[in-house]
N, C-alpha and C positions, 0 to 999 in steps of 0.2 A: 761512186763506183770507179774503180782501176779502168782506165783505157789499156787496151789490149796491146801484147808486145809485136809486132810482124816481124822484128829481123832484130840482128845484134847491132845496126846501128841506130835503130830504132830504140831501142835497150837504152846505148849511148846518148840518145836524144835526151829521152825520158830522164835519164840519172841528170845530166847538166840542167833541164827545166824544174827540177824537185821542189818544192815550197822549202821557206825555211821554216822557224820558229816563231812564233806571232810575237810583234815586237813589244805592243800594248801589254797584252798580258804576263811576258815578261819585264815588264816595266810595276805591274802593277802585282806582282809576288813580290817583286825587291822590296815594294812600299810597305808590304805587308809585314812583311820578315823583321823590319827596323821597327815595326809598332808590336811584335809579341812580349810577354812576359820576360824575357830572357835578357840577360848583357848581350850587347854585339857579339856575333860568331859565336857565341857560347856553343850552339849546338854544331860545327865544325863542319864538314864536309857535307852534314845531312838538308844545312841552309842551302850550301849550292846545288845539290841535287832536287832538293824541291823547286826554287828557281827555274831551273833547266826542264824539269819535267813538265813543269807551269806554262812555260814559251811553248812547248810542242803540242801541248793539249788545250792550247786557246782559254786557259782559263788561270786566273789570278787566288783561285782557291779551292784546286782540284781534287780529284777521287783516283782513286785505284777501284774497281769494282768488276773490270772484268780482263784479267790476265790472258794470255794464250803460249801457251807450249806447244814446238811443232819439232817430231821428229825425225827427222829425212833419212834413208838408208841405199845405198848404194855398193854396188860392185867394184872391184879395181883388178886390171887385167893385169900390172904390175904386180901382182903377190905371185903370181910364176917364179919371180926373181928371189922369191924366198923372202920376204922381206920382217914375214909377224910372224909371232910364234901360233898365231891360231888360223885354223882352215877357214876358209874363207864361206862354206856353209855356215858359219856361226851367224854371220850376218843375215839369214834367212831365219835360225832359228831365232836372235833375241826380236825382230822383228815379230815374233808369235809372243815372245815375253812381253814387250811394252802392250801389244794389243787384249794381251791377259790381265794386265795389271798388275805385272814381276817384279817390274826393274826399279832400280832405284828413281830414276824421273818421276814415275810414277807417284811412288813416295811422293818427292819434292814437290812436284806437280799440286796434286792434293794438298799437300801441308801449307803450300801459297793461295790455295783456293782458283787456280787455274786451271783453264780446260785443256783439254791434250792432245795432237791428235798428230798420228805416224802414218808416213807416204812412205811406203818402198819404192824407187823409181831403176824397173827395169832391170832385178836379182839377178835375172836368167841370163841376163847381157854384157856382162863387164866391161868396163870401157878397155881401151888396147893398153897394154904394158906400154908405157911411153916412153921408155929404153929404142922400142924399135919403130913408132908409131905416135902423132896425136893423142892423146887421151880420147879426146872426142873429136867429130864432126861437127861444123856448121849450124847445122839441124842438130845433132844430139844436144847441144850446148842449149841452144834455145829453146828445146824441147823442156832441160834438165831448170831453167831459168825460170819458164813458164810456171814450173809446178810449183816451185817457190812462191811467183807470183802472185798464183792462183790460191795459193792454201792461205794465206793472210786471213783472216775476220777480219771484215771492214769494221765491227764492231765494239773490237777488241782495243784495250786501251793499254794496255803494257807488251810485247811480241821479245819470246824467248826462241833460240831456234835451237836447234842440235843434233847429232848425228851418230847412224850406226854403219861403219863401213871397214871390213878387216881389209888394213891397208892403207886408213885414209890419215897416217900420219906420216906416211912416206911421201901422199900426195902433197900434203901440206908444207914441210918440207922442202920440197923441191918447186912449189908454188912461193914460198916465202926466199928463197936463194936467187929463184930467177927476176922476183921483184924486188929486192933490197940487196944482189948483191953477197958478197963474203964466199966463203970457201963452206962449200958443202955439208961437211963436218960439225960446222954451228949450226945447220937448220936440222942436222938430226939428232932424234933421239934414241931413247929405249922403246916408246909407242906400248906396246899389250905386253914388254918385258922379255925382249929378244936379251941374250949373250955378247960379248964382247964382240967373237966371232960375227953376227948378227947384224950386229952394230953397224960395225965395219964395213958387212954388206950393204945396209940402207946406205950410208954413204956414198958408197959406190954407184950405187939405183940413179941417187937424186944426183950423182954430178954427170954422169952418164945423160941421165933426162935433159936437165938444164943444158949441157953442153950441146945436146940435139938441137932443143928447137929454142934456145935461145934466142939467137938469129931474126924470126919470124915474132919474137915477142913486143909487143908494142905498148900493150896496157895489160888490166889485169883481165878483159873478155880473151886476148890472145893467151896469157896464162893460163886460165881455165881450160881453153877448151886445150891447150896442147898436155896442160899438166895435173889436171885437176881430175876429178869425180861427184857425178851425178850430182850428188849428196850434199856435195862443198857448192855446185853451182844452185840448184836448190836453191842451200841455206843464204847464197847471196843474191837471188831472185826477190826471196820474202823480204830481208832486211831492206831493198829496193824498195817494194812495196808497201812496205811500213814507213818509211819517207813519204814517199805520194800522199799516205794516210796519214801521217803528222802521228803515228804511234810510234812513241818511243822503245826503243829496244835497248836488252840488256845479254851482251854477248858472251860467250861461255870460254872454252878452251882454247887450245890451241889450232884447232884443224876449224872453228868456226871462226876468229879471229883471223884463217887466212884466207878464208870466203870474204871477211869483212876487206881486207887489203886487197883484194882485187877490185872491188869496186875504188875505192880510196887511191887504184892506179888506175883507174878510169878515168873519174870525177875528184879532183880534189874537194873536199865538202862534204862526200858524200855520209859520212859517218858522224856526223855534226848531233844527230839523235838517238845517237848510240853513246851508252857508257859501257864501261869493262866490268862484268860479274865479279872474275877473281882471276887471280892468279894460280897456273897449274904447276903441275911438277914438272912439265916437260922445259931443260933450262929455256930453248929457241923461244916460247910462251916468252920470256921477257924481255927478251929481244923484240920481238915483236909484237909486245905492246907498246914498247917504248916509240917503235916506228908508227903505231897508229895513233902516239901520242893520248896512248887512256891509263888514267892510271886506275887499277883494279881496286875492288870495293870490299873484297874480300882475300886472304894469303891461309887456305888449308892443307895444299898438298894433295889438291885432288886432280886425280888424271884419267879421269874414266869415263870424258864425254857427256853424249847423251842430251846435254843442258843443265849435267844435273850443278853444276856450280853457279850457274844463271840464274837457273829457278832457286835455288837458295837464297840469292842475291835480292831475289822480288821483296824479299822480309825488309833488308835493310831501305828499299826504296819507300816499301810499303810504312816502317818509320817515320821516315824523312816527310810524309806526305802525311802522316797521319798526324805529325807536331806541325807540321804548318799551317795546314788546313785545320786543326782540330783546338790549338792554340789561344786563349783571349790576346786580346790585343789589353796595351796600358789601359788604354780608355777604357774599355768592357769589363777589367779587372779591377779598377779603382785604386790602381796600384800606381803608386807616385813613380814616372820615369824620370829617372835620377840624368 
C-alpha cells in the first residue's frame, strides 16, 4: 500500500526515496532477449521496451494483464482571458461523456482491454486566472496531488493517465515556459483550435502568467500550484504513485507530458518508468519531449487528450511483451543459433 502524502514536502520526500527498477530482472530479460529466435535487435525498439518494462515489473518474463486508464478533469480560472474556443461548461459535460461511454478513450480504453476510471476534481471551483493570482493554494495543490495519488490501482500493471480540462493547454504552456525557459510564443499553441487573433492572445496569457510568479518558482510543485490545474496536478500525483508501485506508465499529450515535467523538476529520476505514447500535434509536444528526453512510440497527429494516444500506445507495448515473453528461445526451438 501507498504511504499517505501530509504536505508538498512530504510529496518531495517521497518523489526522491521512489524505488527504481529491479536490477536482477532487468539483467535477466536482456539474457532472455539474446536467446529468442530472432537476430540481434531484429525486433528494434520493442526489445528495449520489453527490457525496461521487465525491470519495473520485477519480472524477467512478464504479462500485461491488467491495464488502468485514469481520467482527471478540472477547471481553469484563466479561460476568463479568452483563451479556447470552447466554454468552459464543456468540461462538465464530456465528463458525463466518458462516465457514459462516448468518448473516444473509452473506445481506446476497451480496445487495450483496460479498466477506466474519471475523477472530476472540484468543476464548480476553477482554480484563479494565474494572470492575477496563484493557480492554486498550498492545500489546493495537495489536495489536487492526493486524488492522483489516491486513484492508482495498486493492482494494476500498466497506468495511463489523461485529462479533460477547457483551458488546460494554456496551463500547460505556460507550466512548460516557466520550467524550460524560451519565449512564450514556443510553449503555445492552437489547443481546441483558437484563430490567429487567439493565438496571440494564449501567448500573451502565458507570458503574463510566467512573468508573475516566475520569481517564486523553484521546482515543478511551485509550477503547479502557481500555474497549473487540478487535473495536470492530478495527473502528476498518480504518475508519482505508479513509481512507488513499480507500475510503468505510458504518458499521453502534451498537457500530461507537462504534469510529467514538473515532477522531473522536482526529482530528476523521477520519470525513469515512464515512456512517451506519441507524439501530438501541438508543435511545443516536441519540444517538450525532447526535454523529458522520451522519445514517443507513436507520430499520428492526434491532439485531443484524454489519454487517448496513450492508450493506443498500450498495443505497441502490449507487442513488445507479448514477443518476449511469448517467444521460444534457440534451445526450446531446436533452431541452430547461428
Amino acid at each position: 500500500m501507498l504511504p499517505q502524502i501530509s504536505s508538498l514536502d512530504d510529496f518531495r520526500a517521497q518523489l526522491g526515496a521512489a524505488p527504481a527498477a529491479d536490477a536482477s530482472a532487468t539483467q535477466g530479460a536482456e539474457a532472455r532477449n539474446g536467446q529468442l529466435t530472432k537476430p540481434p535487435g531484429a525486433l528494434g525498439r520493442l526489445e528495449d521496451l520489453a527490457i525496461w518494462y521487465a525491470g519495473w515489473r520485477g519480472s524477467d518474463r512478464p504479462a500485461i494483464t491488467a491495464p488502468q486508464v485514469i481520467v482527471f478533469a478540472g477547471n481553469h480560472g484563466v479561460t476568463a482571458q479568452g483563451v479556447s474556443a470552447f466554454p468552459a461548461e464543456v468540461t462538465a459535460q464530456m465528463v458525463l461523456n466518458f462516465e457514459h461511454g462516448g468518448a473516444a478513450i473509452n473506445q481506446l480504453a476497451e480496445f487495450a482491454g483496460a479498466r477506466m476510471d474519471v475523477h472530476a476534481l472540484d468543476l464548480d471551483r476553477p482554480t484563479q486566472d494565474f494572470t492575477k493570482a496563484p493557480a492554486m493554494s498550498e492545500a489546493e495543490l495537495l489536495s489536487a496531488l492526493q486524488a492522483g495519488w489516491e486513484a492508482v490501482d495498486p493492482t494494476a500493471d500498466l497506468l495511463v493517465v489523461g485529462e479533460m480540462g477547457i483551458g488546460n493547454t494554456t496551463a500547460a504552456a505556460a507550466l512548460s515556459c516557466a520550467l524550460f525557459g524560451g519565449a512564450a510564443a514556443g510553449w503555445t499553441g492552437r489547443g481546441t483550435g483558437v484563430d490567429d487573433a487567439g493565438l496571440a492572445n494564449k501567448s500573451r496569457v502565458v507570458a503574463e502568467g510566467v512573468a508573475l510568479h516566475g520569481p517564486q518558482i523553484k521546482d515543478g510543485l511551485d509550477a503547479l500550484a502557481c500555474l497549473g490545474g487540478r487535473e495536470i496536478a492530478a495527473m502528476a500525483g498518480a504518475i508519482a504513485a505508479a513509481r512507488m508501485l513499480r507500475i510503468p506508465v505510458i504518458l499521453d499529450g502534451y498537457i500530461c507530458c507537462s504534469a510529467a515535467a514538473c515532477l522531473l523538476k522536482t526529482h530528476e529520476g523521477a520519470l525513469d518508468h515512464a515512456v512517451a505514447g506519441h507524439k501530438g500535434a501541438e508543435a511545443a509536444h516536441v519540444m517538450l519531449l525532447d526535454k523529458l528526453g522520451k522519445e514517443p512510440l507513436l507520430t499520428l497527429g492526434l491532439r485531443l487528450g484524454e489519454g487517448s494516444g496513450a492508450a493506443l500506445a498500450i498495443q505497441i507495448l502490449k507487442g513488445a511483451i507479448a514477443c518476449h515473453s511469448g517467444m521460444a528461445t534457440f534451445a526450446e526451438a531446436g533452431v541452430t543459433d547461428g
